[in-house]
Backbone as CSV, one residue per row, in Angstrom:
resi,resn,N_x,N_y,N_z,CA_x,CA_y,CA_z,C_x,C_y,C_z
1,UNK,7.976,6.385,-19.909,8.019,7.564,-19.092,7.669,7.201,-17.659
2,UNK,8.703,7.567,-16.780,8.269,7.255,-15.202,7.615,8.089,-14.770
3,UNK,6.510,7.766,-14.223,5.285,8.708,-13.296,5.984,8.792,-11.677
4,UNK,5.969,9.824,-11.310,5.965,9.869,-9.559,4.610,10.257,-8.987
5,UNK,4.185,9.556,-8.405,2.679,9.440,-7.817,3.104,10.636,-6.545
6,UNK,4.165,10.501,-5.244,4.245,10.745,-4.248,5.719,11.936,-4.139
7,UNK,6.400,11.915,-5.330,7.678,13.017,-5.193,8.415,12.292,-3.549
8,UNK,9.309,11.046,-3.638,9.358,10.693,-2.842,10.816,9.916,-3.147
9,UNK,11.665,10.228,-2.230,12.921,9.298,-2.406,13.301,7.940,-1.850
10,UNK,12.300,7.947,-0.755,12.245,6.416,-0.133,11.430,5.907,-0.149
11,UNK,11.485,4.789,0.044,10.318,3.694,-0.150,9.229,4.347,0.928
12,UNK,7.778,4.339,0.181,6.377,4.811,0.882,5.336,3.514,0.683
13,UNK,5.223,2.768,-0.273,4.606,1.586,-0.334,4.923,0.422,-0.312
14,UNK,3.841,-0.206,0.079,4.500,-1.554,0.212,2.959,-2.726,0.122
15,UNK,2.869,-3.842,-0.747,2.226,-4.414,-0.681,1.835,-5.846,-0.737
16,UNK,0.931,-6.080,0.245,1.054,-7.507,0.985,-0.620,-7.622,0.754
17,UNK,-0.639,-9.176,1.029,-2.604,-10.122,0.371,-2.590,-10.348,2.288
18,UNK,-3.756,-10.386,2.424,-4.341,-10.790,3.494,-5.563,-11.865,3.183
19,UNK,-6.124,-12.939,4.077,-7.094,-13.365,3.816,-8.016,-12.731,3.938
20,UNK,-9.149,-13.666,2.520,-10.665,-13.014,2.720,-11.886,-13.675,2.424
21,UNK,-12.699,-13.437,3.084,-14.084,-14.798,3.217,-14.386,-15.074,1.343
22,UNK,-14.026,-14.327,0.545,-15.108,-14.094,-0.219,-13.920,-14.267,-1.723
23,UNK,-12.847,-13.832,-1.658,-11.667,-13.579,-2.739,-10.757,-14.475,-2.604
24,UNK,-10.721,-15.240,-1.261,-9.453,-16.244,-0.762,-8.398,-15.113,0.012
25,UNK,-7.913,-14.203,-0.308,-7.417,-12.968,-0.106,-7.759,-11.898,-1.109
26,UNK,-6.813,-10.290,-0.138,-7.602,-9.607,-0.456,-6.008,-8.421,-0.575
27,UNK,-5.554,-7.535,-1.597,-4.491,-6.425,-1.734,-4.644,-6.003,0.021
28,UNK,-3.502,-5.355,0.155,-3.126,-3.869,1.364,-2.311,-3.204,0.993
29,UNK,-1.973,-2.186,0.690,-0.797,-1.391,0.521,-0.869,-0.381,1.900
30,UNK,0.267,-0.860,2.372,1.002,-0.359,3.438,1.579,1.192,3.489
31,UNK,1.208,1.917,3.776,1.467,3.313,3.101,2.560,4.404,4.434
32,UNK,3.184,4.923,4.060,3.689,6.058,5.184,3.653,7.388,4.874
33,UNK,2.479,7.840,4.261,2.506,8.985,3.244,1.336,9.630,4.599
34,UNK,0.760,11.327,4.976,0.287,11.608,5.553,-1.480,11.644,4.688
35,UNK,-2.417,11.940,5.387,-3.519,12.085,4.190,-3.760,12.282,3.244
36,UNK,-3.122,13.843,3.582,-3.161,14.872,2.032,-2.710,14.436,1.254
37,UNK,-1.468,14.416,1.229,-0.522,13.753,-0.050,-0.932,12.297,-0.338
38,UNK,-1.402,11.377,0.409,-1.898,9.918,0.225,-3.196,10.721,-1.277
39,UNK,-4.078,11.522,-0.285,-5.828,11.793,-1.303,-5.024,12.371,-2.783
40,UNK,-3.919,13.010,-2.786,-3.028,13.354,-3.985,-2.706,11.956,-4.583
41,UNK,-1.705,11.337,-4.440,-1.245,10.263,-5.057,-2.817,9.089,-5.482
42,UNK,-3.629,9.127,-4.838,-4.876,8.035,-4.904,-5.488,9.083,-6.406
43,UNK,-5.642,10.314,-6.508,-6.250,10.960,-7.278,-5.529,10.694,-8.493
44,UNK,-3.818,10.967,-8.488,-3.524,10.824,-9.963,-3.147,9.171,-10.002
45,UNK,-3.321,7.977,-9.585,-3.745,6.772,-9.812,-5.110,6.681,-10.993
46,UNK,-5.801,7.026,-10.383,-7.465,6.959,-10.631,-7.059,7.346,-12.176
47,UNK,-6.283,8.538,-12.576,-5.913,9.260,-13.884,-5.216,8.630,-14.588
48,UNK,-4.173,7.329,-13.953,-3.628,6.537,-14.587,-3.805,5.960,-15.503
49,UNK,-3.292,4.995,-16.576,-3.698,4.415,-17.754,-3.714,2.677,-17.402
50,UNK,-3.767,2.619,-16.215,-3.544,1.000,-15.857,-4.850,0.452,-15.736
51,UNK,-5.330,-0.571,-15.985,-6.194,-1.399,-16.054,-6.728,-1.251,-14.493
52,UNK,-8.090,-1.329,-14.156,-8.865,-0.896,-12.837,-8.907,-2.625,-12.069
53,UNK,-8.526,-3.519,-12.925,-8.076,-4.576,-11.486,-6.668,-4.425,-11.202
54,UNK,-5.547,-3.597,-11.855,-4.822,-2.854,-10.690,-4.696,-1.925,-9.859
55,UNK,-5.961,-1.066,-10.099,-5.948,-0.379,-9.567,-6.532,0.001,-7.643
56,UNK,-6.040,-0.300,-6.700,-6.219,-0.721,-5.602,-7.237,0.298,-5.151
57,UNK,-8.244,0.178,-4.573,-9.284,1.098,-3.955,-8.693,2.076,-2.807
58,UNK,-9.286,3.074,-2.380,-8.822,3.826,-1.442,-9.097,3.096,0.242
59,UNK,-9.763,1.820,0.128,-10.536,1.150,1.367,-8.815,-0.098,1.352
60,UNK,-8.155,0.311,0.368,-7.424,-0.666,0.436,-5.908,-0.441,1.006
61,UNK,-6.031,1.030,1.432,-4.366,1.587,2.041,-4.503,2.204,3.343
62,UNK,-3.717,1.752,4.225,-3.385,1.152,5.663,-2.002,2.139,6.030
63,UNK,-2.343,3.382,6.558,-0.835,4.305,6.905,-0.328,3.430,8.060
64,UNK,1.008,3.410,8.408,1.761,2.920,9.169,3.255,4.131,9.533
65,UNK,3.659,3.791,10.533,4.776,4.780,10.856,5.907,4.596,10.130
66,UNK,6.364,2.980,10.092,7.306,2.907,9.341,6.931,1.792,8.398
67,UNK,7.893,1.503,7.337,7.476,-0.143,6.864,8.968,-0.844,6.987
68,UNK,8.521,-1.784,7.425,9.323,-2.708,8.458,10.372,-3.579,7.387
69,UNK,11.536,-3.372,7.879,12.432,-3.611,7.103,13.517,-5.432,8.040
70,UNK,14.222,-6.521,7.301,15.153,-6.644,7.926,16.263,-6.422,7.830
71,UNK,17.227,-7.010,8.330,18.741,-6.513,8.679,19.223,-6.310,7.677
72,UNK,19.009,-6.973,6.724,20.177,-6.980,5.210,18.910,-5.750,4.151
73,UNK,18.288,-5.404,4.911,17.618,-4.511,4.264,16.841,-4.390,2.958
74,UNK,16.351,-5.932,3.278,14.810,-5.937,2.537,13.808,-6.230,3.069
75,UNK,12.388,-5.501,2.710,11.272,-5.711,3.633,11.125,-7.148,4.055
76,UNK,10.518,-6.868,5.150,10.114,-8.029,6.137,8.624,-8.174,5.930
77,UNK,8.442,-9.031,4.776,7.333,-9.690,4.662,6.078,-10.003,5.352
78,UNK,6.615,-11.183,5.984,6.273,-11.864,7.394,5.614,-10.355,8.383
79,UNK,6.136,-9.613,8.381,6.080,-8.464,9.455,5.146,-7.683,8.463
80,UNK,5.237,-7.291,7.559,3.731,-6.450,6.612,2.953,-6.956,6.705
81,UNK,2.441,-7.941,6.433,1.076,-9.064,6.623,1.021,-9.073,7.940
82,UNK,2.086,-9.341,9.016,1.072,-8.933,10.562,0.278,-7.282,11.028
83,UNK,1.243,-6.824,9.773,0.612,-5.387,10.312,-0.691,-4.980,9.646
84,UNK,-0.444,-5.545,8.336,-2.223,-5.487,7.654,-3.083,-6.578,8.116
85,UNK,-2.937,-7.291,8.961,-3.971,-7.977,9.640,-4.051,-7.624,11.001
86,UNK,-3.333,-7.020,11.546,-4.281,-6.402,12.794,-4.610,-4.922,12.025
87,UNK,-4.603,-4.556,11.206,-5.389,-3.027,11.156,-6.617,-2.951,11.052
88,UNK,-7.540,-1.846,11.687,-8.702,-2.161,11.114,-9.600,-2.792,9.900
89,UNK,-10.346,-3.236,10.313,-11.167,-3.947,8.978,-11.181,-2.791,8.146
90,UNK,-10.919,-3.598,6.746,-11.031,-2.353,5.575,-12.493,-2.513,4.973
C-alpha cells in the first residue's frame, strides 16, 4: 500500500549526507514543502511503521525554493550537497 506523506505530484524531497565530526557524515533532506504541511508530513512519518534509524529527525530537513535539477532532468547531486552545506548548522 502506497502512503502519501505530502499529497504532492512533484518531486518535494530530496536526500543528500553531508560531513560530520562525530558520524563521518550526517542525512539532509532537502525539502520544498512550506511549514505547515512539512510539521504534517514529519507527524505522519513519526506514525510510520519504518524502523527509527530511518527515520530522519525534524533537525534534519532544510526547505529550499527549488531542488536543483540538470539538463536531462535528473537531480544535480553535486548541487544538493552544496546547498545542505551552506545551510545553517542543523
Amino acid at each position: 500500500m502506497k502512503k502519501e506523506f505530502a499529497a504532492a505530484t512533484d518531486q518535494i524531497f530530496a536526500v543528500t549526507a553531508v560531513p560530520d565530526d562525530k558520524k563521518g557524515e550526517r542525512l539532509v533532506v532537502l525539502h520544498t514543502l512550506p511549514d505547515d504541511k512539512l510539521q504534517d508530513c514529519l507527524a505522519q512519518l513519526s506514525k510510520s511503521d519504518l524502523p527509527p534509524l530511518w527515520k530522519p529527525r525534524s533537525d534534519q530537513f532544510v526547505r529550499v525554493e527549488t531542488l536543483p535539477y540538470l539538463g536531462t532532468g535528473k537531480l544535480d547531486l553535486r548541487r544538493m550537497k552544496e546547498m545542505a552545506m551552506g545551510a545553517p548548522t542543523l
